[in-house]
N, C-alpha and C positions, 0 to 999 in steps of 0.2 A: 233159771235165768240163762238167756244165750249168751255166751262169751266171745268175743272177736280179740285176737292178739294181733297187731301190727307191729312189724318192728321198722321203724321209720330208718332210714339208709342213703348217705347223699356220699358223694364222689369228693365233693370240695370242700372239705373240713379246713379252715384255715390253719389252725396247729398241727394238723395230720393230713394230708391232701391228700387220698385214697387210701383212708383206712380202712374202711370195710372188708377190704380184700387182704390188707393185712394177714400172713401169714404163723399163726400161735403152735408152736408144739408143744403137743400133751403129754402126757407119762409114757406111753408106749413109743415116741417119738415119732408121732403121726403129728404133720402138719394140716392144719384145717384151717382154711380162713377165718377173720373175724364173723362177718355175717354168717357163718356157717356155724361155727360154736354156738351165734345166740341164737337163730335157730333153731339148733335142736335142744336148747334148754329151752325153749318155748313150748315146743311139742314134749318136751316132759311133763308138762303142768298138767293135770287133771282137772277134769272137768270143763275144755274148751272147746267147743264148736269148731275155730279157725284158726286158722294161722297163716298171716298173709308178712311177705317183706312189698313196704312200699318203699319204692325212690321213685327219683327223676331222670337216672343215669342207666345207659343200655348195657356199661361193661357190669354193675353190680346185678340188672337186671339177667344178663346173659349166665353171672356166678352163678346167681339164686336158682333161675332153671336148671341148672345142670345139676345142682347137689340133692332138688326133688323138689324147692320149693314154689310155691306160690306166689304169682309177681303183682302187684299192684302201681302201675305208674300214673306220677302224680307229677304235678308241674314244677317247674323249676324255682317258681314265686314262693314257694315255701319257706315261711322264716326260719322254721326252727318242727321239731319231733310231733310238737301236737300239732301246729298246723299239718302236716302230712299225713298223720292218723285222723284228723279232719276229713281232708279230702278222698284219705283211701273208702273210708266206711261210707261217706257219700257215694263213691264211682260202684262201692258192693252193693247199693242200695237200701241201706242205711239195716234198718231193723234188727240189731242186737241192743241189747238189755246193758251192757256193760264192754264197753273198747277199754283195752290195758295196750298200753304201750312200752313196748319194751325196747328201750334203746339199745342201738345195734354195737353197743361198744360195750355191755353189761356179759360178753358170754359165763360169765361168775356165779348167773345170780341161780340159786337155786328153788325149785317148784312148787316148794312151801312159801316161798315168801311171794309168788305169784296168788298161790290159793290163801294165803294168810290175807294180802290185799284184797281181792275180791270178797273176800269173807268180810272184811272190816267194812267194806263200802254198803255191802248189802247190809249187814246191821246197823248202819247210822244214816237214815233216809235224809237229813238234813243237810249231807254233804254232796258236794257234786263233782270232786274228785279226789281221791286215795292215792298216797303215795307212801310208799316203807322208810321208813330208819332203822338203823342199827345203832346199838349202844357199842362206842368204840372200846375196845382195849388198849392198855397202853400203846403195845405194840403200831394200832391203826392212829392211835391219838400222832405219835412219833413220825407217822410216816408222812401224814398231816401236813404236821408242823415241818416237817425238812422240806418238802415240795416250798411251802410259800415260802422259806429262809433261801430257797435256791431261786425265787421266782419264777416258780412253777405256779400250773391252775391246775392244782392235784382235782380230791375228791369233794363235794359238796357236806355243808353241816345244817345241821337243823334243829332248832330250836321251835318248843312248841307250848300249850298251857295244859292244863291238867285232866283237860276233857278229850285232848292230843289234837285239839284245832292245832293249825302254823302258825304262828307267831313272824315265824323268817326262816329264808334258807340264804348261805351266802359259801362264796367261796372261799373266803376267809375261815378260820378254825372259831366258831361263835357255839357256845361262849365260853370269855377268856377263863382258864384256870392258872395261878400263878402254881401252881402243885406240879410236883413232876412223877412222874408214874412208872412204873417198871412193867416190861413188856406184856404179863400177865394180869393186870391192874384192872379191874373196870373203873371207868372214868364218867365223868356227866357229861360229854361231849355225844351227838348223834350224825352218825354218819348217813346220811341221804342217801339212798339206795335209788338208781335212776330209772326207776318203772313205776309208771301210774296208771290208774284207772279209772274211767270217765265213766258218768252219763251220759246218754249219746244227748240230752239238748245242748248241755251246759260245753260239750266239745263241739258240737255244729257252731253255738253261738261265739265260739272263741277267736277266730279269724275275723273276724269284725270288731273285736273290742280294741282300744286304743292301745300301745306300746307305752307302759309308762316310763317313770327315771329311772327307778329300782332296778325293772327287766332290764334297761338299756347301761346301766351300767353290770349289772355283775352276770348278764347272759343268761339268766334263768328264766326257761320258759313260763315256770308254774306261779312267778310271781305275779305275772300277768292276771292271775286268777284273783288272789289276793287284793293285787291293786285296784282292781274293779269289785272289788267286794265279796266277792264270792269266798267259801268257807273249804279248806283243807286239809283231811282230815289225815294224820300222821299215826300209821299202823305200824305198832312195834313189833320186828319178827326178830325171831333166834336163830344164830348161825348155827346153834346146833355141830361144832365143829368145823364149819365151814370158814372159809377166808373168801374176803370179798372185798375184788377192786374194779374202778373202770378202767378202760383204755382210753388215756387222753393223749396221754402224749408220747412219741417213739420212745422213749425212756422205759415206759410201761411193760413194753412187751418182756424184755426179762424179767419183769415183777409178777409178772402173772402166768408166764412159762414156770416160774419157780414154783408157786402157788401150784398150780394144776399138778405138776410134778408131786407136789410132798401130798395132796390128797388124792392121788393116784387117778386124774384125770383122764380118760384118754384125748 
């Protein structure tokens, strides 16, 4: 099957007004921009055909040429990640077998849990799009919970049924455990891992479906999926030693400089 990676990229973040370009040092003390990090964790993935960064903005455009990548510019009417990877794979002209989206704020996520997705999607024909969890550790349960006690919009949770359809994703830590855990703990909380994988009908048709309440209150593109019915299917990967966060908010950046640091990122 062909693969198309898009990493969707917008300038006007409301929590982060030009994160993209954000600036992460890695273990060597080599600064790399954000779009740059997820990037080349995209081109680590095996088995992909592409790899494209879309925005609508000419300063991340101008980044993305210059570190080698491949620019896809898309309109500025974009609500959110999958409408962009929508519109990119249309302006490619469509014909890949499977679009992953890889948001531009995950430079964390590692290459298994990209092929572990695609692998999950192509063995379950009834779904029409794939997205990873993680089983948190105490430690990621903790960090969780201090973001919303600070009134932060940390990392996304996920809840799901036993065939790993979604159930729900929220910003919120769901679901609640009165238990307290020690940084080494596995906990029943899942940490949503911000990369998905479409069918290309089921992501052309997504720009035309209605915005429901769910999406409009807690910002999640994928619930849109959900609300209209459609089936989501939650692939569990292994950090396998790895530590995994997003960048959401300026706060982040030394949480994840720290991280790259201790697994010797460059």
């Amino acid at each position: 099957m062909s693969v198309l990676i898009a990493i969707p990229a917008r300038f006007a973040s409301t929590r982060y007004p030009g994160k993209p370009l954000a600036e992460l040092k890695g273990a060597t003390g080599q600064s790399l921009s954000l779009i740059e990090r997820s990037w080349r964790a995209a081109c680590a993935v095996n088995e992909v055909d592409r790899v494209v960064v879309a925005t609508d903005d000419d300063r991340i455009k101008d980044a993305a040429e210059a570190f080698g990548a491949e620019v896809v510019m898309t309109s500025t009417e974009c609500a959110n990640g999958t409408e962009r990877c929508a519109e990119a794979h249309a302006a490619l002209g469509g014909g890949f077998d499977i679009v992953v989206n890889l948001q531009g704020d995950a430079p964390l996520t590692p290459h298994w849990f990209i092929e572990s997705l695609v692998q999950g999607l192509i063995s379950a024909p009834d779904a029409e799009i794939a997205t990873p969890v993680l089983r948190c550790d105490g430690a990621t349960l903790n960090a969780l919970l201090a973001d919303r006690k600070a009134d932060r919009v940390g990392g996304t949770t996920a809840v799901f049924a036993t065939d790993h359809s979604a159930m729900y994703f929220s910003k919120e830590v769901v679901p609640f455990t009165s238990k307290r855990y020690s940084e080494t703990d596995m906990t029943p909380v899942f940490h949503h891992v911000g990369v998905y994988a479409y069918r290309p009908d089921a992501l052309a048709a997504y720009p035309s479906w209605p915005t429901g309440p769910l999406e409009q209150l807690e910002g999640l593109e994928q619930l849109r999926f959900m609300e209209n019915g459609r089936s989501v299917l939650c692939v569990e990967v292994e950090a396998n030693g790895r530590e995994f966060w997003e960048l959401n908010n300026p706060e982040d950046v030394p949480k994840i400089e720290s991280m790259m640091e201790k697994m010797g990122l460059e």
